[in-house]
N, C-alpha and C positions, 0 to 999 in steps of 0.2 A: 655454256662453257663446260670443258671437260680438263680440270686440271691435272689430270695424269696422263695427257697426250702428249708425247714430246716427240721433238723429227727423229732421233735416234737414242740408244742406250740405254732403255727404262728397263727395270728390272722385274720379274713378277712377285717378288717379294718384297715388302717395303725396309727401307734404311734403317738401321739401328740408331740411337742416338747417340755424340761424341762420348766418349769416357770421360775425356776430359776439355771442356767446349773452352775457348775461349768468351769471355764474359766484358762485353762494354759493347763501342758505338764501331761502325765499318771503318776503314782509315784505306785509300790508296797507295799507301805504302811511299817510301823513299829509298830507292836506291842509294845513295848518298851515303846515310846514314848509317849501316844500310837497317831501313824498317819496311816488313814485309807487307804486301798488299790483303787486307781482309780474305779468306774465302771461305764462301758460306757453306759449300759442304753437301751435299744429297740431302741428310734428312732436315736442313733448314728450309730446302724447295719441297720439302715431303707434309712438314708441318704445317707451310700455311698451305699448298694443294687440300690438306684434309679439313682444314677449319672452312675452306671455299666451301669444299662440297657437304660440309655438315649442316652449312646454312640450305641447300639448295636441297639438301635428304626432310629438312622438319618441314620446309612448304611441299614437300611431296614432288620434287621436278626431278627428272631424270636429268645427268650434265650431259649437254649436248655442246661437242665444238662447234656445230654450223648456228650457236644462236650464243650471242654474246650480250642479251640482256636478260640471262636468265640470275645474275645474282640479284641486280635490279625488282625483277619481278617477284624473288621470295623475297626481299625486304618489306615489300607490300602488301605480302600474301599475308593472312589469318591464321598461319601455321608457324609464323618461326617465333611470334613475343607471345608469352606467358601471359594469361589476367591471372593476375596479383591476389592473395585474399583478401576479401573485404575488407577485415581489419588491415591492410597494410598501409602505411604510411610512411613506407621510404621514397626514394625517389627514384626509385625504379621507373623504366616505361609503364603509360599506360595504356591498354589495350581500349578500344571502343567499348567493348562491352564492361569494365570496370569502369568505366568514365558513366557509363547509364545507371549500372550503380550507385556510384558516388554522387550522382543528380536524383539520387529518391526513386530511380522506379525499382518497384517489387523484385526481387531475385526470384520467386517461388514461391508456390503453396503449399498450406502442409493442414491438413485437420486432425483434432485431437478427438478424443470421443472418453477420455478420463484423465484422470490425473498426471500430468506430467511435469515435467524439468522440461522446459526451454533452454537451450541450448546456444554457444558462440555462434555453432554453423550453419544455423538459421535465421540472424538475423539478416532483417533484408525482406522479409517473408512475408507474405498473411497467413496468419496463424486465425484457421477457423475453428473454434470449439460445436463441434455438431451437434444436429439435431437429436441423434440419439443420446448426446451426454447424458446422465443424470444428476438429480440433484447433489449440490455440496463437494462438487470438483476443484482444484487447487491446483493451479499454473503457477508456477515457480520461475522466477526469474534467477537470467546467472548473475553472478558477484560480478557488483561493478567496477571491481579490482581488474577483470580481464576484459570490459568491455569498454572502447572509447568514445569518448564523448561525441553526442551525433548520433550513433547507432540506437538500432531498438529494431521494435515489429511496430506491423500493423495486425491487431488482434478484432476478429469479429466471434459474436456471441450469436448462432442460432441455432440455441437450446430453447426448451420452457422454462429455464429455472437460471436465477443470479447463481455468475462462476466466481469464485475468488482468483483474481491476480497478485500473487504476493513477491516482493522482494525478499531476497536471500539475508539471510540470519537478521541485522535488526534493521539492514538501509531503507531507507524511508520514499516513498512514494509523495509527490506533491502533485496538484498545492495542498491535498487536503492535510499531507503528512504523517500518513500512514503509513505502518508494513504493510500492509496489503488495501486493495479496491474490488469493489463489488461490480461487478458487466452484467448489467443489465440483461433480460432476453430481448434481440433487436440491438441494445449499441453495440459500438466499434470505438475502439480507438486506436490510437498512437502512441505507444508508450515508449522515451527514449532516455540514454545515459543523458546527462548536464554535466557543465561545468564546475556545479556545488556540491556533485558527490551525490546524488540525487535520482531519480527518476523521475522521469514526466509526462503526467495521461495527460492525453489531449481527448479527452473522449464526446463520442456524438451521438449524443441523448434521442432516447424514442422521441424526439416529438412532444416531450411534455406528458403523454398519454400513461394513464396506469395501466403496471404491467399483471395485473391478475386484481382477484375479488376474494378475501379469505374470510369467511365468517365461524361466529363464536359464539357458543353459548352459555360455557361455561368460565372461569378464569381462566386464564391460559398465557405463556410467556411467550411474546412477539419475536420470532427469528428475523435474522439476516436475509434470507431469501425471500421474505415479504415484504422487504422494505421497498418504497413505490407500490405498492400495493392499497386497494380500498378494502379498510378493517371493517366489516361489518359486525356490528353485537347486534346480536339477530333475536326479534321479535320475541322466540322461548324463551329464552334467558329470564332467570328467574332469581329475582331477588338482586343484590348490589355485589358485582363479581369485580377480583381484582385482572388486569389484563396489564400484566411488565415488561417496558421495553428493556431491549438489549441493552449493553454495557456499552457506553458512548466509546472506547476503546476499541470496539469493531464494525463502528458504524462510522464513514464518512463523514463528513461535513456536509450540508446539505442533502443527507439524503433523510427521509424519516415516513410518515406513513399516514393515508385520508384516515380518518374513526370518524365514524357514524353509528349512534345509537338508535336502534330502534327498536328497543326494549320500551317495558316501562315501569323501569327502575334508574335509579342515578348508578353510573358506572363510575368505578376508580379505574385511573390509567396512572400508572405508577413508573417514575425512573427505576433504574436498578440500586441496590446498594444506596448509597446516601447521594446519589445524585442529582441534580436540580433539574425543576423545569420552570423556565421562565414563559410569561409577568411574573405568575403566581410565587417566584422564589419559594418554590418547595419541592419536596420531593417528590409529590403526586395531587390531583385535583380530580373532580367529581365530574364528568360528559352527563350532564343532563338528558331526558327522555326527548329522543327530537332534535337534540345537538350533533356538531357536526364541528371536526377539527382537522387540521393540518398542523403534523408535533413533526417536525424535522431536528438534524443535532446543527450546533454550530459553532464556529471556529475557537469560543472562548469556551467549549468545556461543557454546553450545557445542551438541555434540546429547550428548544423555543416553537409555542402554539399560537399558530398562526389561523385567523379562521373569522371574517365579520360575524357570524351567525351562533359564535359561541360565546357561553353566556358562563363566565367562570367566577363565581361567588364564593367556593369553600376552598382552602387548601389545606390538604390533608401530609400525617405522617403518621400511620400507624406502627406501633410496634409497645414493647416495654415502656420507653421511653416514648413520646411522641406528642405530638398536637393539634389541637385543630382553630385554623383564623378563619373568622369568617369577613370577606375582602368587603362588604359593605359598610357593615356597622365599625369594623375594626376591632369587634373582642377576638381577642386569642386565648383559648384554654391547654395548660399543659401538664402531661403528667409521668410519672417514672418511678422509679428505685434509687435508693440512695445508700450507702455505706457509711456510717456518723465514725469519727474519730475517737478514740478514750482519752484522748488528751487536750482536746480543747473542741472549739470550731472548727468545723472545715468547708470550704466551699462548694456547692451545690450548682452545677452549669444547666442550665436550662436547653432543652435541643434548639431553640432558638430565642434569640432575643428581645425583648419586651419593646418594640420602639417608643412607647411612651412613659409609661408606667404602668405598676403593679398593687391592681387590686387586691387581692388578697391571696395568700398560700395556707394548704394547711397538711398535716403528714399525720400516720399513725406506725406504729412500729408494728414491726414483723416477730412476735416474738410467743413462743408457747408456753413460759416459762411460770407466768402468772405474777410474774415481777412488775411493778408501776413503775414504766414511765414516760415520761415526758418530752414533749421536743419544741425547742425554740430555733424561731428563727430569728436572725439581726440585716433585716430587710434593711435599714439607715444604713447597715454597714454594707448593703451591698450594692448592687450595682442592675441593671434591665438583663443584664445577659448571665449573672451568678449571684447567692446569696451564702452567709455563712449559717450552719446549720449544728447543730450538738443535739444530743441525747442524755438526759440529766436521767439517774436513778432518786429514789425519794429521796435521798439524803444531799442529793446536789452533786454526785459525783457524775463524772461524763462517762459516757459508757459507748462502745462499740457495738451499732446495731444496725440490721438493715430497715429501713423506713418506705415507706408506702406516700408519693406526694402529687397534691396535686395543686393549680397556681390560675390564677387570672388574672387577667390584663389588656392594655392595649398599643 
């Protein structure tokens, strides 16, 4: 179709529009009355001529008057409707290729090779972190304020080294419920907006297999990129080293690390900070020469030592303050510093609790003074987990001093 073909009178310049149009519906008109018959005027046959051929301009057709199915055929053509962006959820047309979209397949590939922001106009994508990344990269997700729910990437890891994926400022990542997760070298996942304000890795584990061998011979504090890894304390290792894990605050749930001793000495493997590790509810335990464990963290807060072949007898808490249980016989030895009141008793907490009872305590003061004195304790008046404690000078008054103590029990 050629809508500017007419039998006579076209002009080569197009119509100007009314000044001032008449505005409603056509009417026939009535003589009668008398009311005039509608007339629409040049540029009303001019307007829609141009919206004809603007359709028949985006499918690329020339208007031809000897073919009268050519409006037909740009309606169908892959030129005249828009796909929509991804995010769109009006109800606009949608194009086949937004509809493939919207059914999960990939929009694109894109690789990173350092640290970047992920971005709105990527998702849809596999986002490969490469082979040449380097270690301790950080992929940053956008704020789920702009992204709707449904949406994400498909993220693969093949680097040598755990990448961090982190969500933007504090929004959390599940299920383990993080700001950020660790990708493995080898997994992939899926990580998408939710309904609960949320993100969510779907992610697809090596296999189970460990992902490197990191060994030790002296103390040393366990990073994040070794986590899934076999911690070797290697044969040199000389004498009883400490070896601490990370802060369960950047360690997932479920993820945590083989140790193998194969020194011959007992090794401490220590939480961070006063963190626990269970059975042993403590803060750190002894790998014996020839033991072998799996300490991963878990969802209540703690890391738990998983392992038939480990043989956990001491639980240790070194520091100032600290103790040691030994898990067969059940004695518990504790000991610390103390700061006495000048005005009466005060109570003394022990870093942990007596579950049975209290052998005996005994204290000495801290003091260079060459002054005598003395310290009682009122053990009836206390309790397995605190006792009240005073510093008496010779004459019986209570005195402010630092004390030196130590306690048994069971």
């Amino acid at each position: 179709m050629e809508p500017r073909n007419y039998q006579s009178g076209a002009s080569a310049t197009p119509p100007a529009a009314p000044v001032s149009p008449s505005n409603g519906y056509p009417t026939n008109g009535d003589p009668m009355a008398p009311t005039p018959a509608t007339q629409p005027g040049a540029f009303w046959f001019h307007q829609i001529s141009e919206e004809l051929r603007g359709i028949l301009g985006a499918a690329g057709i020339a208007p031809s008057s000897s073919d009268l199915t050519q409006l037909l055929t740009a309606l169908r053509s892959s030129g005249v409707f828009q796909t929509q962006a991804k995010l769109d959820r009006s109800s606009k047309a949608a194009t086949t290729e937004f509809v493939q979209l919207a059914l999960g397949n990939l929009s694109g590939f894109i690789s990173f090779s350092a640290s970047s922001s992920l971005t709105t106009g990527i998702l849809g994508n596999l986002i490969q972190i490469g082979a040449a990344t380097p270690v301790g990269q950080i992929f940053t997700l956008p704020s789920l304020g702009i992204v709707p729910s449904g949406y994400g990437y498909w993220i693969t890891n093949s680097s040598s080294f755990a990448q961090q994926i982190k969500a933007s400022g504090t929004e959390l990542i599940i299920p383990d419920g993080f700001n950020s997760i660790y990708l493995q070298p080898g997994e992939s996942c899926f990580i998408v907006s939710n309904y609960g304000g949320n993100w969510d890795a779907l992610i697809q584990k090596n296999q189970g297999n460990l992902h490197g061998i990191a060994s030790y011979s002296a103390s040393a504090a366990l990073n994040v990129s070794n986590l899934g890894s076999l911690i070797q304390i290697a044969q040199a290792t000389t004498g009883s080293q400490v070896f601490t894990l990370p802060s369960l605050s950047v360690v997932p749930s479920g993820y945590g690390y083989w140790i193998v001793n194969l020194s011959g000495f007992a090794q401490q493997i220590k939480a961070a900070g006063t963190e626990t590790i269970l059975p042993v509810s403590a803060n750190s335990f002894l790998l014996q020469p020839g033991e072998s464990c799996f300490i991963g963290s878990n969802t209540g807060g703690n890391w738990n030592v998983f392992g038939a072949i480990v043989a956990i007898t001491t639980a240790y808490y070194i520091g100032t303050d600290g103790y040691k249980a030994d898990k067969i016989n059940g004695l518990i030895e504790q000991w610390g510093t103390f700061t006495t009141s000048p005005s009466g008793f005060s109570s003394l907490t022990f870093p942990v609790a007596f579950p049975n009872e209290i052998f005996e305590i005994t204290a000495s003061v801290n003091s260079a003074t060459g002054i005598a004195y003395s310290v009682s304790f009122n053990i009836t008046g206390g309790t397995l987990a605190a006792v009240p404690v005073a510093v008496l000078t010779s004459a019986n008054a209570f005195s402010s001093q630092q004390i030196r103590w130590s306690a048994k029990g069971k």
